[in-house]
C-alpha positions in Angstrom: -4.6 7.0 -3.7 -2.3 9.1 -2.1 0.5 7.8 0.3 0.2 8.3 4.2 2.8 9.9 6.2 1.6 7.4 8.7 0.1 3.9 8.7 -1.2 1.4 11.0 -0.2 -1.8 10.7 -2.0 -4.8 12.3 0.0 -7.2 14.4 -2.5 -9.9 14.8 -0.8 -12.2 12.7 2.8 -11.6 14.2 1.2 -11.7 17.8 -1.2 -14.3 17.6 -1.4 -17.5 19.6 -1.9 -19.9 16.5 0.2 -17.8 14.5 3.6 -18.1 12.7 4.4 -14.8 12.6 7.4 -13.2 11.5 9.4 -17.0 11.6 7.1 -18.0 8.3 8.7 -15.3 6.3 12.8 -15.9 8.0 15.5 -15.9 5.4 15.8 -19.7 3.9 17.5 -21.0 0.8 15.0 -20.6 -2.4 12.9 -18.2 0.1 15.0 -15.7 1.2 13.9 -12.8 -1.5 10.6 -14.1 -1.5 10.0 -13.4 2.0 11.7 -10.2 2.2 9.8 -8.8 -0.8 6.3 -9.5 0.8 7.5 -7.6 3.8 8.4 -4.7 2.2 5.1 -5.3 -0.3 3.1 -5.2 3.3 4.7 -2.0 4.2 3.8 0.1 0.9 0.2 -1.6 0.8 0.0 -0.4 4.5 0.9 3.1 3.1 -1.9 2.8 0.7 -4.5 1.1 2.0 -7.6 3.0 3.1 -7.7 3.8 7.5 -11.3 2.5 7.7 -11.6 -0.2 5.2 -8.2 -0.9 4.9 -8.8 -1.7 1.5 -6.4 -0.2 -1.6 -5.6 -0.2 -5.5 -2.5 -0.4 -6.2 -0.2 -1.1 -8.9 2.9 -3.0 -9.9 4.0 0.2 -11.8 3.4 1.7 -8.3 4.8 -0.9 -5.9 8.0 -0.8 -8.1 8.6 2.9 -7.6 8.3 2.6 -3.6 9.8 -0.9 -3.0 12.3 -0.8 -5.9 11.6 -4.3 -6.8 11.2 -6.1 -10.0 7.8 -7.6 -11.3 8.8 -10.9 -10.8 9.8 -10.1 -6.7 6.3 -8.3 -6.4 4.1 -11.1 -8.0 6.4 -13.7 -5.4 6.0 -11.8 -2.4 2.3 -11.1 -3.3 1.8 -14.9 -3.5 3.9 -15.7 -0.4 1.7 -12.6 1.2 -1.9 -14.4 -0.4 -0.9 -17.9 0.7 -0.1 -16.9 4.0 -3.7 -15.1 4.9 -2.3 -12.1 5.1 -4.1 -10.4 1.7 -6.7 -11.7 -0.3 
């Protein structure tokens, strides 16, 4: 899939009343990298992801060459991402 020049990004989850937001993925000791990866994984699968289903394939292969993270940072920001509702 081809990357957008722009993407829309849902806020629900930062916004939200019975949400955490943004403060579930601050900078903490044994977190810090974690948390910033699965921002910047969000970002690229926002880049991706299809306007009306806002599904997307992509790979790590792929999320390396945009993010410039390892494997290991992708596969822990995709879990932080997964266990916070934010992807399934």
């Amino acid at each position: 899939m081809r990357k957008m020049e722009f993407a829309i990004l849902p806020t629900e989850w930062i916004t939200g009343p019975d949400k955490h937001g943004l403060s579930s993925f601050k900078w903490q000791s044994r977190e810090g990298a974690r948390n910033v990866a699965a921002l910047m994984l969000l970002i690229v699968m926002s880049h991706h992801a299809d306007r009306h289903t806002g599904r997307m394939s992509i790979t790590y292969d792929e999320f390396q060459a945009a993010s410039g993270l390892s494997r290991g940072k992708i596969a822990a920001g995709l879990d932080k991402l997964e266990a916070s509702g934010l992807i399934r």
